[in-house]
The first five atom37 places (N, CA, C, CB, O) and aatype in JSON, in Angstrom:
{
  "aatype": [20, 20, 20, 20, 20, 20, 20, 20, 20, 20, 20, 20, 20, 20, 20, 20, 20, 20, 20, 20, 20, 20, 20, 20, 20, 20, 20, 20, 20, 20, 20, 20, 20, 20, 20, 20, 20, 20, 20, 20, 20, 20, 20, 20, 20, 20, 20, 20, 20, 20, 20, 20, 20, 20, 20, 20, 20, 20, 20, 20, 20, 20, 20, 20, 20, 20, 20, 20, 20, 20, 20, 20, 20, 20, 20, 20, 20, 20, 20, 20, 20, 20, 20, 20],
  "atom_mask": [
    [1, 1, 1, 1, 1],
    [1, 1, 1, 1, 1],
    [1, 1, 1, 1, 1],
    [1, 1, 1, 1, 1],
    [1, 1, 1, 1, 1],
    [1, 1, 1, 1, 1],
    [1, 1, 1, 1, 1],
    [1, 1, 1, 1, 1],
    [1, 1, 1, 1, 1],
    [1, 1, 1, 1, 1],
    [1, 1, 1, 1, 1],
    [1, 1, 1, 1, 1],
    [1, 1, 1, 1, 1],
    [1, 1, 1, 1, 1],
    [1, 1, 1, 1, 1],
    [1, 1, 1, 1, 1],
    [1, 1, 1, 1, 1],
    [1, 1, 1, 1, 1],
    [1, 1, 1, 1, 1],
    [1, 1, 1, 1, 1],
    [1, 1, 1, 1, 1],
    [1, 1, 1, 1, 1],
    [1, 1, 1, 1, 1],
    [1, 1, 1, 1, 1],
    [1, 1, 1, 1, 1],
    [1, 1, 1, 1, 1],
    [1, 1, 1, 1, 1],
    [1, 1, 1, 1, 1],
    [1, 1, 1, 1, 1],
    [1, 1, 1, 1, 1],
    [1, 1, 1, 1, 1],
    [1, 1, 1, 1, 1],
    [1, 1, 1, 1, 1],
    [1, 1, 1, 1, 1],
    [1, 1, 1, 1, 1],
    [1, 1, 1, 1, 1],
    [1, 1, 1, 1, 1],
    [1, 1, 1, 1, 1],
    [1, 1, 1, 1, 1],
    [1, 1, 1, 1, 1],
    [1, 1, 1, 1, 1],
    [1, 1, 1, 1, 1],
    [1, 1, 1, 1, 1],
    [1, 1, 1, 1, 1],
    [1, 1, 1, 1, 1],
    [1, 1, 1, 1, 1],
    [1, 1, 1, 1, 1],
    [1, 1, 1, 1, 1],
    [1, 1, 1, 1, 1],
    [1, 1, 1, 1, 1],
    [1, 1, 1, 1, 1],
    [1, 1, 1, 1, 1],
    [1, 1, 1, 1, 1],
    [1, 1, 1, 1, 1],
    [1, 1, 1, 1, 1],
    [1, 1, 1, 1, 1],
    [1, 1, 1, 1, 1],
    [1, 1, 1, 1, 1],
    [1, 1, 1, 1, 1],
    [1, 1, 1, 1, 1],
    [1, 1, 1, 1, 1],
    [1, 1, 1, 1, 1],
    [1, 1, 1, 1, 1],
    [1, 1, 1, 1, 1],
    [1, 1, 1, 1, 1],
    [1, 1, 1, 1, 1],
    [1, 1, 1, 1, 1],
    [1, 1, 1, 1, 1],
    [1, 1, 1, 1, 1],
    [1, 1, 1, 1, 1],
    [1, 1, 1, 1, 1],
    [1, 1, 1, 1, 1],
    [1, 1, 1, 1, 1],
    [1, 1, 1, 1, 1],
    [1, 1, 1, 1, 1],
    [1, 1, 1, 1, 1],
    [1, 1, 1, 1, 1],
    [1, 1, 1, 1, 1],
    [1, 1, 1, 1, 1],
    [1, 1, 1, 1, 1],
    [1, 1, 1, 1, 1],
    [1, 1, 1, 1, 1],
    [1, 1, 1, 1, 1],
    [1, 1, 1, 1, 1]
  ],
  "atom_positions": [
    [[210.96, 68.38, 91.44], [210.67, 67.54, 92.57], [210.12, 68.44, 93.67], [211.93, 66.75, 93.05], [210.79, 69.4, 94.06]],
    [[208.82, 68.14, 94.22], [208.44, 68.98, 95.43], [208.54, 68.08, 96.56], [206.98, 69.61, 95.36], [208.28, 66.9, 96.78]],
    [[209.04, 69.08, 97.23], [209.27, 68.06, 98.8], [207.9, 68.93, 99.52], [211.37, 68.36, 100.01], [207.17, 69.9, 99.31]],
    [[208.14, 67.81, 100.53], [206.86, 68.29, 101.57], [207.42, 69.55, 102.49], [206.33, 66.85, 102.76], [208.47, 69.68, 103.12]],
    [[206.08, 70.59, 102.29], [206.31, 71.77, 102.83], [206.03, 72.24, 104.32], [205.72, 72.5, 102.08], [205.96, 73.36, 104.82]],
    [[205.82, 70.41, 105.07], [205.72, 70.49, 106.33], [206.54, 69.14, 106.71], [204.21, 70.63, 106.81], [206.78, 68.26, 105.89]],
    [[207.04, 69.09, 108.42], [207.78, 68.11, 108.41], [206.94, 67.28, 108.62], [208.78, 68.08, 109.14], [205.78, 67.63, 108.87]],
    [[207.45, 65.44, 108.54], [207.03, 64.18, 108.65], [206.95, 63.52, 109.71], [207.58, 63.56, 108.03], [207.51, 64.06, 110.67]],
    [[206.38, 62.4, 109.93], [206.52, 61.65, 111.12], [206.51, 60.52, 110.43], [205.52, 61.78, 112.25], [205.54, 60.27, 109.71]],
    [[207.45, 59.76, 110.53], [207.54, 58.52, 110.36], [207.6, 57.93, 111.73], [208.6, 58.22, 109.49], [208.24, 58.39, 112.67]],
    [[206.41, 56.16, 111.72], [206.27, 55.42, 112.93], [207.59, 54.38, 112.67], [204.64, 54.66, 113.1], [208.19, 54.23, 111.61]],
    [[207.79, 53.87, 113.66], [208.67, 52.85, 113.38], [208.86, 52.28, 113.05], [208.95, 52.45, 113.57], [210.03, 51.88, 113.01]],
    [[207.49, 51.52, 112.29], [207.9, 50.53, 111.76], [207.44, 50.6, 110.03], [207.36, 49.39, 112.64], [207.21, 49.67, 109.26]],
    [[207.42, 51.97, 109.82], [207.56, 52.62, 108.51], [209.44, 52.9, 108.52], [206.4, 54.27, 108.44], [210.04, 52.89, 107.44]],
    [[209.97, 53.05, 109.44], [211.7, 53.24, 109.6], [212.57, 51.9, 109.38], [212.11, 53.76, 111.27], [213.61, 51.62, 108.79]],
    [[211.3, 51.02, 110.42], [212.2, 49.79, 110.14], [211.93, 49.13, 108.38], [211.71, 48.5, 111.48], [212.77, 48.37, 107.9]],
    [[210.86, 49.47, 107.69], [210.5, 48.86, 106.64], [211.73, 49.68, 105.78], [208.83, 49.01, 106.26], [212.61, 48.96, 105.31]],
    [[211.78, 50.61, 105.63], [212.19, 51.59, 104.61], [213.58, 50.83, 104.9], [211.97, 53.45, 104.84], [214.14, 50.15, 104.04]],
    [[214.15, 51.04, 106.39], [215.74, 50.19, 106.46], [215.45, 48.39, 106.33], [216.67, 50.57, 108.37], [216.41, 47.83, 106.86]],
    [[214.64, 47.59, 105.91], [214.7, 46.38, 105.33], [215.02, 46.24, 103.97], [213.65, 45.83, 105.52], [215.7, 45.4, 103.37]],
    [[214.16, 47.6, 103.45], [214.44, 47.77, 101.7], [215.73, 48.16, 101.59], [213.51, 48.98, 100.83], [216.53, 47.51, 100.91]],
    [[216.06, 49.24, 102.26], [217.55, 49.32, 102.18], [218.41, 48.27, 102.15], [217.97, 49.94, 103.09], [219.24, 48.29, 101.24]],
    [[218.43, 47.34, 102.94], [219.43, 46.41, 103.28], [219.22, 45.61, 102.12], [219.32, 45.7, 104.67], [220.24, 45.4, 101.47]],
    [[218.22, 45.13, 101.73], [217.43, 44.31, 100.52], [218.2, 44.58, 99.37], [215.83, 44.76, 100.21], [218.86, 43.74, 98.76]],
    [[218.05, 46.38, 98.96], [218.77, 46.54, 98.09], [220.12, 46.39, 98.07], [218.53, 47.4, 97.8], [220.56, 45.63, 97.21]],
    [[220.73, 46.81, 98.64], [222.34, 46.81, 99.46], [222.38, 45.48, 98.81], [222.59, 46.9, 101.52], [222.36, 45.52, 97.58]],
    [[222.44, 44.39, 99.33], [222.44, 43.21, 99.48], [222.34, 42.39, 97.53], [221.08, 43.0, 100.69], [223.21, 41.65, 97.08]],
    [[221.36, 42.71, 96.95], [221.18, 42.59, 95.94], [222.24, 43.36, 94.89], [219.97, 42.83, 95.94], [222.88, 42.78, 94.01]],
    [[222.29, 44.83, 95.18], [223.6, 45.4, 94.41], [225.06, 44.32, 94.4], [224.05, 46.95, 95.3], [225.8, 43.84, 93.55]],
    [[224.93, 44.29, 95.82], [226.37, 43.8, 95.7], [226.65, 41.93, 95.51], [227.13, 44.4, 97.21], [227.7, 41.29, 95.63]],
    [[225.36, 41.5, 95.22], [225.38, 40.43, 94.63], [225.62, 40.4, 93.09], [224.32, 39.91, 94.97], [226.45, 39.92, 92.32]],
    [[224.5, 41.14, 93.03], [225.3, 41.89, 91.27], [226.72, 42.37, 90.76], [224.72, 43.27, 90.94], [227.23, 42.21, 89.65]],
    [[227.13, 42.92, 91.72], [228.69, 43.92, 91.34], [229.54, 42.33, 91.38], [229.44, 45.57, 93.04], [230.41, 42.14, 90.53]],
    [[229.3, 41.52, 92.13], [229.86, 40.54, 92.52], [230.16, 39.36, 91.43], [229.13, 40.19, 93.55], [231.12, 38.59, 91.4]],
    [[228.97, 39.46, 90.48], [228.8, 38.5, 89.75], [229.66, 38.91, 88.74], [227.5, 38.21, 89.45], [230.5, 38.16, 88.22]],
    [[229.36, 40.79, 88.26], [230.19, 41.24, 87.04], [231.68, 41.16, 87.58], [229.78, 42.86, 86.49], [232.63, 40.94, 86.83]],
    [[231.78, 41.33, 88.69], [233.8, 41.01, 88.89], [234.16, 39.73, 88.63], [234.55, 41.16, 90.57], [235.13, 39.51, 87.91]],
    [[233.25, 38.51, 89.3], [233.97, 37.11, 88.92], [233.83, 36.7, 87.01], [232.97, 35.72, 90.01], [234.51, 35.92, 86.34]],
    [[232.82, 37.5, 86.66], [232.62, 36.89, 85.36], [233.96, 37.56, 84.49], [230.96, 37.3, 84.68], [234.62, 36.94, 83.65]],
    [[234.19, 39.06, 84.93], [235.56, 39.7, 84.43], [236.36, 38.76, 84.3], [236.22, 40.69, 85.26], [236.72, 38.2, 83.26]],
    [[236.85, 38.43, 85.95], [238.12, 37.74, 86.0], [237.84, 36.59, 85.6], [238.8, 37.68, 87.22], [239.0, 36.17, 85.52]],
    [[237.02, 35.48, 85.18], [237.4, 34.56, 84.8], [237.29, 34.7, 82.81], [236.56, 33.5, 85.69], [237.73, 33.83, 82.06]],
    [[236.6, 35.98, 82.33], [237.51, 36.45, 81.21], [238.55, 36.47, 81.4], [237.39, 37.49, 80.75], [239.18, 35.57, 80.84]],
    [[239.14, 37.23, 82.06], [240.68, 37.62, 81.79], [241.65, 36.32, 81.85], [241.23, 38.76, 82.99], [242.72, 36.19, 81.25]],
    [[240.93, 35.24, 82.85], [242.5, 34.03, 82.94], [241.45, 33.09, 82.07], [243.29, 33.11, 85.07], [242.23, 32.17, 81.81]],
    [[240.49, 32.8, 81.59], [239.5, 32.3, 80.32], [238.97, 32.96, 79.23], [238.42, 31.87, 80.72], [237.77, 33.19, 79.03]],
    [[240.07, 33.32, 78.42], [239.36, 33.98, 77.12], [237.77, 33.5, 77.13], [240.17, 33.42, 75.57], [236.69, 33.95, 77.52]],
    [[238.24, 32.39, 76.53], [237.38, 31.53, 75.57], [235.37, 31.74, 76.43], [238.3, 29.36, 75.68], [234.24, 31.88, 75.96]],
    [[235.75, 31.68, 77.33], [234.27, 32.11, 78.33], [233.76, 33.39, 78.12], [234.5, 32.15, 79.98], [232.8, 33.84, 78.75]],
    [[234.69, 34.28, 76.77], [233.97, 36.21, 76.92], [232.7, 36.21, 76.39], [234.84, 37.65, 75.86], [232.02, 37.17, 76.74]],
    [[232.09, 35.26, 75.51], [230.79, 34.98, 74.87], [230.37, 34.62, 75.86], [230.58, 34.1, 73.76], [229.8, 35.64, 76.26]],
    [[230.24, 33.95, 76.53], [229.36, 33.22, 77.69], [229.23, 34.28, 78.77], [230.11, 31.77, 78.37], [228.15, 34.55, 79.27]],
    [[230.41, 34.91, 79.12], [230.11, 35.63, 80.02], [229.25, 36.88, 80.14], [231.01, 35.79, 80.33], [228.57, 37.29, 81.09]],
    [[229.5, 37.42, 78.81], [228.94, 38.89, 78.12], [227.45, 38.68, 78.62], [229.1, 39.09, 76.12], [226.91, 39.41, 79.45]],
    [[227.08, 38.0, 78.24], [225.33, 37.98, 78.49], [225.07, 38.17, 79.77], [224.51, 36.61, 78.14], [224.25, 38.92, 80.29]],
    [[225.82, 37.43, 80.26], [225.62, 37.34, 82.05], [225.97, 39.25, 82.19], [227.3, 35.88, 83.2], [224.97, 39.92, 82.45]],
    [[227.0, 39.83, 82.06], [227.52, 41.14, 82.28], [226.3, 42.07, 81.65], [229.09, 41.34, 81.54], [225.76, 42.96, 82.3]],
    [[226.01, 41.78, 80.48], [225.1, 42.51, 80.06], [223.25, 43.07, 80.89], [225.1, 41.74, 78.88], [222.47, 44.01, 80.68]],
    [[223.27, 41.98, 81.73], [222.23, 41.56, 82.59], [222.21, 42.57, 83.6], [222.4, 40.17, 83.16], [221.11, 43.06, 83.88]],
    [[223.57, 43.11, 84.37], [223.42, 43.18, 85.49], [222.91, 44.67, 85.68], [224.58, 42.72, 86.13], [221.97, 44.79, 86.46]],
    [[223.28, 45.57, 85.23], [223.15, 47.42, 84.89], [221.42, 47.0, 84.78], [224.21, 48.38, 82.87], [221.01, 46.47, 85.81]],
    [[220.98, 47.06, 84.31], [219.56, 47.19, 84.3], [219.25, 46.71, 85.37], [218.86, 46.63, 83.31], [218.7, 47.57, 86.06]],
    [[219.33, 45.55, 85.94], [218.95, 44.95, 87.27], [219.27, 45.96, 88.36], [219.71, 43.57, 87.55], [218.39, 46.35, 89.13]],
    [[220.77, 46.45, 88.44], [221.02, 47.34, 89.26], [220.24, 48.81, 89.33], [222.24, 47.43, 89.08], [220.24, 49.5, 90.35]],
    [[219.61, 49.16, 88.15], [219.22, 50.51, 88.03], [217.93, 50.37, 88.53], [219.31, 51.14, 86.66], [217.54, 51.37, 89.11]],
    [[216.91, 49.15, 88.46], [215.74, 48.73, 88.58], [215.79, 48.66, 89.91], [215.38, 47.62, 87.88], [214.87, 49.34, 90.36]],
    [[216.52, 48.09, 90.88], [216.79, 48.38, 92.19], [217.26, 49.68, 92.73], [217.59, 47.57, 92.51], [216.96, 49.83, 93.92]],
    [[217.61, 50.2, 92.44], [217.6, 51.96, 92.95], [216.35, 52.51, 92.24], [219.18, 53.04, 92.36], [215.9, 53.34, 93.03]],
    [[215.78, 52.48, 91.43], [214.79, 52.98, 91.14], [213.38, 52.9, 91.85], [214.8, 52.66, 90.13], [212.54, 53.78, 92.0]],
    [[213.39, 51.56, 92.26], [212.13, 50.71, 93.06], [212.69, 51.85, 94.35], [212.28, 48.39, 93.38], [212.19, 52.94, 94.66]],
    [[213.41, 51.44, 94.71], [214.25, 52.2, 96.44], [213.52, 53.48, 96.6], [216.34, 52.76, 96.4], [212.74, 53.88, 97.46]],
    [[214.03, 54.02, 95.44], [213.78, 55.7, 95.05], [212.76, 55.84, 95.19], [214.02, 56.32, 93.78], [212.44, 56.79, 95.91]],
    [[212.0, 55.25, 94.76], [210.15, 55.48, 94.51], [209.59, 55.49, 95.72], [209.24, 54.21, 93.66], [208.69, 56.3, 95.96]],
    [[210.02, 54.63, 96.64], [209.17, 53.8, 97.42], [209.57, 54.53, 98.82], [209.48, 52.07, 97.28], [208.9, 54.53, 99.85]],
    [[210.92, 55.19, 98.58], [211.44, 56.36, 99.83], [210.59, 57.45, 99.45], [213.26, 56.94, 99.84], [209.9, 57.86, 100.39]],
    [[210.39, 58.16, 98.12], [209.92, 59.41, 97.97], [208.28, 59.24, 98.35], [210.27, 59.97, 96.43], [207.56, 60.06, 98.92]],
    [[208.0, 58.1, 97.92], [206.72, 58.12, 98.23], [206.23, 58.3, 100.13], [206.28, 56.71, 97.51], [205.38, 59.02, 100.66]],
    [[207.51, 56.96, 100.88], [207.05, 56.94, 102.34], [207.16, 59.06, 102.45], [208.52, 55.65, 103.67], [206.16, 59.65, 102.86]],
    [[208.0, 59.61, 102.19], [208.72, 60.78, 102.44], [207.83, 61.92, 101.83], [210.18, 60.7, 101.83], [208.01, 63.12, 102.04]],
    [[207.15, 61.55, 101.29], [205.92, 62.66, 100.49], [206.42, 63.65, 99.51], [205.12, 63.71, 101.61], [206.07, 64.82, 99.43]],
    [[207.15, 63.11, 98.89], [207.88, 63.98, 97.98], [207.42, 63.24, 96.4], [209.72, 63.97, 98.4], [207.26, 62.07, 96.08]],
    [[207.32, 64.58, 95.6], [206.85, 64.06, 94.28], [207.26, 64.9, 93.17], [205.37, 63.93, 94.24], [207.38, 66.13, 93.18]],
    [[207.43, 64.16, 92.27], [207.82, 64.53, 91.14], [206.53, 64.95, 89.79], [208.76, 63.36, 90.85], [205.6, 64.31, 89.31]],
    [[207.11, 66.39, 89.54], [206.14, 66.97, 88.15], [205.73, 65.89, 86.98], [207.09, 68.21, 87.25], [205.06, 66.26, 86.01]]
  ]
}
């Protein structure tokens, strides 16, 4: 990873964008984390729902990784930093 070998200026409303994505993501993670806890617990006091639920659980890790990844990109890029 090379970072930039001079410092940056970010305008403001490259600060405020970058903290919208943030929050965006934020927001989306923990809609996700949210979904895999209720689908847990209503395994645990509803067996019979672990088929039904699995798919839903299975869903969410990729979604979550796809959102830090987009984040990642899109900071390194405002930030001028790049990868070999």
């Amino acid at each position: 990873m090379a970072l930039p070998s001079q410092p940056i200026t970010l305008t403001a409303d490259q600060i405020a964008e970058l903290n919208r994505k943030l929050a965006t993501m934020r927001h989306d993670i923990n809609n996700q984390l949210s979904l895999i806890m209720a689908a847990v617990e209503l395994i645990h006091y509803k067996p019979e729902t672990g088929e039904r639920m699995m798919a839903m659980l299975i869903e969410q890790p990729p979604k979550i990784s796809a959102a830090l990844i987009q984040f990642s990109n899109e900071f390194e890029q405002c930030m001028g930093i790049t990868r070999p």
